[in-house]
Structure formats: C-alpha cells, structure tokens
N, C-alpha and C positions, 0 to 999 in steps of 0.2 A: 501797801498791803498791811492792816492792823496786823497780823496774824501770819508771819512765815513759815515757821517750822512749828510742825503738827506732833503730839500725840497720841495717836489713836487708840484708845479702850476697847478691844472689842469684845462680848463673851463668845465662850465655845460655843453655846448654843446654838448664837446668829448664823456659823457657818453650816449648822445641821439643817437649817431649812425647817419643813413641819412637822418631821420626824421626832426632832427634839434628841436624836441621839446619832452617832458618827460622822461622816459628811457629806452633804449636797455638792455638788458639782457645781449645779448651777448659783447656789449662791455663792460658790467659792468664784466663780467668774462674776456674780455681781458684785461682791467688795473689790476683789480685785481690779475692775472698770471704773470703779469709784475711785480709789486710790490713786488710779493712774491718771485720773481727772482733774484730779487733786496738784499730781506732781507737772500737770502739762499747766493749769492756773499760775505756777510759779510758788507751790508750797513744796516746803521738805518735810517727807512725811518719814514716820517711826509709828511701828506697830508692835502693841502689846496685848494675846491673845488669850483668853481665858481657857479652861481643859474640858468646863463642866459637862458638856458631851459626850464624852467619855469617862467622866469619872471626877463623885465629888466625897470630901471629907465624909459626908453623912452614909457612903454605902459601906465604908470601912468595917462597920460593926465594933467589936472588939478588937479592932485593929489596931497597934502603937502609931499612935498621932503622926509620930515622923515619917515612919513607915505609907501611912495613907497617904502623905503630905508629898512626899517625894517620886508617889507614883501621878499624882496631881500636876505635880511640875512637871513630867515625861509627855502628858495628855497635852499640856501647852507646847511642848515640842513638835508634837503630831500636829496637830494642828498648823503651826507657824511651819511646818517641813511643804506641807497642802496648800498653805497661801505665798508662799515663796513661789511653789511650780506655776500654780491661777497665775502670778504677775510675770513670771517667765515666759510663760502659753503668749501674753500678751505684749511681748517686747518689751516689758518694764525691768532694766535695770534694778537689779535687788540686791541685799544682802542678809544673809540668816546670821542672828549673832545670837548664841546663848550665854546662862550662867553655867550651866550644867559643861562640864568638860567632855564634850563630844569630837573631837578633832577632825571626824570621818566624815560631819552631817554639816558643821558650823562653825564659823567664828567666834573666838571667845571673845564674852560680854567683856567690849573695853570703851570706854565714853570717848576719849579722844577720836578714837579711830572709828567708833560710828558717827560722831561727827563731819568727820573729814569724807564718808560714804555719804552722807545729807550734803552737806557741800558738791558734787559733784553728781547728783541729782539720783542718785540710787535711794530707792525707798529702803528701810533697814526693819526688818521682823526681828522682835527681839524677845528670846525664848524663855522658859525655865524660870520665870517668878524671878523673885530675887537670889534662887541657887538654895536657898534655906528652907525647913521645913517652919511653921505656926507663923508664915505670914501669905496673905493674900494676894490677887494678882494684880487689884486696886493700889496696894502696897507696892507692887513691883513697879505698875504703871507710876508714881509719885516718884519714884527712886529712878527708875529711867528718865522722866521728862528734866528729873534735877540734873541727872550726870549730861544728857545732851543738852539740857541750857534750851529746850523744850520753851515757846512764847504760850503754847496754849495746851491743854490738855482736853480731847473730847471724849466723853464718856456715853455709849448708846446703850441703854436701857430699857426697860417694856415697858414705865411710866414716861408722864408730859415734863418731869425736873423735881426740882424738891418741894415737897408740899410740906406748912407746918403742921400736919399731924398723917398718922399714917391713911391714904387716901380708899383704902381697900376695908377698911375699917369705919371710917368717918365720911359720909356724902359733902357733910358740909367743907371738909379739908380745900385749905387755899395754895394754890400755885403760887409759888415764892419767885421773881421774875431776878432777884442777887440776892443772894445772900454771902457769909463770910464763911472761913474755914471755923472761926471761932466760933463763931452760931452754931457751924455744925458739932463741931467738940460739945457744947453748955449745953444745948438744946438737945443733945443725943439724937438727931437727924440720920436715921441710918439711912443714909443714901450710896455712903463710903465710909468703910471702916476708918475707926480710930486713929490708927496708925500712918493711914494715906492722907487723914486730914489736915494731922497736926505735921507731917513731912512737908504736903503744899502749902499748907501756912508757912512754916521756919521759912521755907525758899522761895516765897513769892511767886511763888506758881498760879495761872490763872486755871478753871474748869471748867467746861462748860455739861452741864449733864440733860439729854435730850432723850425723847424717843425714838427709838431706832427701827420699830415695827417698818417703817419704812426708808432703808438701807440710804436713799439719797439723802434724807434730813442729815447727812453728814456734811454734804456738801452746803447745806443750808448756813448750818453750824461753824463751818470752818471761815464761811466768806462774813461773818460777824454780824448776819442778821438776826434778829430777834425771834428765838429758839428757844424752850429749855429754859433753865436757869444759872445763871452767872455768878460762879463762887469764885471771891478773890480774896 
C-alpha cells in the first residue's frame, strides 16, 4: 500500500450538505461510510474537521480575533462530536481526541497515544485546531499529520487541485498535476495557508489536494490514483 495512514481534511461545510450551514445527516453517514471504507482497505485513517458551518472569523465583526478564534475551534468540536456518533452508528471503532481540554466529550490531543488508537484500527477525529487562536484548521491539519507520523495528507476542496493562477478569475488557469510546498510558499498559491505549507514542507509531509464535490474522490485519492494535485 503506497499510502497507509491517512490524513483526512475535511471542511465543516462538506458535512452541511446543500444547506451550507449546521448538519446533514446524511452526509455525515456518507463520510462516515467512506472512512470506514477506507479503514476496511487496510488504511489508518485520522480526521481533521473544519467549523465553517457554523461559524467563520469573517461573522465576528468587531469581535477580539481570539475571542472569534476560540469559538471557531468549539464549531470543529461539534462537528468532530457528529462524525464520531456517523462512525459509531456504523460499528466503526473511533476515537475523539481534542486540543481543547474537555475531559467529558474527549481525549486529550496526545500524538503517541493517537497513534497507538491508528495502530489497532480505530479511526481517530481530532478536534479543536491546533487548541490556539490566529491559526487555521489547514494548520492544525499539518501539525497533526506531523505528530501522527501521517504518510499522506488529503485535502477535499470545491476545485480540481492547484492551478497556477486563480481559476475563478482566469479561464485560461492550468491545473498543476505536482507541485512543491516551496512553489506554494514563492508562488503565493493560496490553496493552503502559509503556515501549513511551510510545516509540510520542514516535515516531509506529502498532500494531495482534490475535489470533493464528490465525497468518494476521497477514496480515489487515498488508493494513489491520479487525482487532484500532488504537493510534496
């Protein structure tokens, strides 16, 4: 298997369905089925949830950053509390692990010990950003695949990968089939913030960044067929 132990990026949104805000049911049973897809192939899978379905930086208004930031981090809790139950419903071994010190809902965000839950085939949700407020959940996602020693990172998104110009703006924009973390950094590729670039690059982290409109391309993604675009 190129590709054992997984990553998974997901945003809040993917789980709202077309609503675009709280959550679908049913999509929380289609990741869920995927996932579980995923851990019956022989991957060990780790999930990093984004909030924005509930709440992003930009409704804050005049709100203190950290303040906005911290309720951000709580929206990825909800969420990861919703797709723990979806893989429960479905006899999937899980575990909820946060940054955030919740003692009542989850395990505290520990790398060893969500490894050793991936080792023994429990899929691991892992909550709360990086537990700090002015970084992102792409950020968290970089900082977890590092602490679990993560082979691949997948990111599902609502473009086809990195294009070198913004494709929403330019017709002529070309689908980049690899590119580097470093490209991403020089080239200012907002695909992934700053900060999760230059953490996968220090640690030899691979990406793969796909579209997710359609929830199996994850599965596509994971078994290392030609998807998306390959940042290493």
């Amino acid at each position: 298997m190129q590709y054992k132990r997984l990553l998974l990026k997901l945003s809040g949104e993917a789980l709202a369905g077309p609503g675009k805000g709280g959550l679908d049911p049913s999509m929380l049973t289609l990741y869920a089925s995927i996932i579980q897809d995923l851990c019956q192939k022989g991957h060990e899978v780790a999930v990093v949830v984004g909030g924005g379905n509930f709440w992003r930086g930009r409704q804050s208004g005049d709100m203190d950053r950290m303040a906005a930031d911290k309720i951000g981090m709580l929206a990825t809790v909800m969420n990861s509390i919703a797709l723990t139950d979806a893989l429960t419903n479905l006899g999937q071994p899980v575990r909820l692990m946060t940054a955030l010190p919740i003692p009542t809902l989850a395990e505290a965000m520990n790398g060893e010990r969500a490894r050793q839950h991936l080792e023994k085939g429990r899929v691991v949700i892992l909550a709360g950003g990086t537990g700090n407020p002015f970084f992102s959940t792409d950020s968290a996602a970089a900082l977890r695949a590092a602490e679990i020693k993560a082979d691949l990172i997948l990111k599902s998104t609502l473009v086809d990968g990195v294009y070198d110009k913004d494709p929403n703006q330019y017709p002529d924009a070309l689908l980049l089939k690899e590119v580097s973390f470093s490209q991403i950094l020089e080239q200012k590729l907002a695909i992934i913030d700053a900060t999760a670039a230059a953490l996968c690059r220090d640690y030899g982290l691979k990406l793969i960044i796909f579209n997710g409109k359609d929830p199996r391309n994850i599965l596509t993604a994971a078994a290392g067929q030609a998807i998306g675009t390959l940042v290493s």
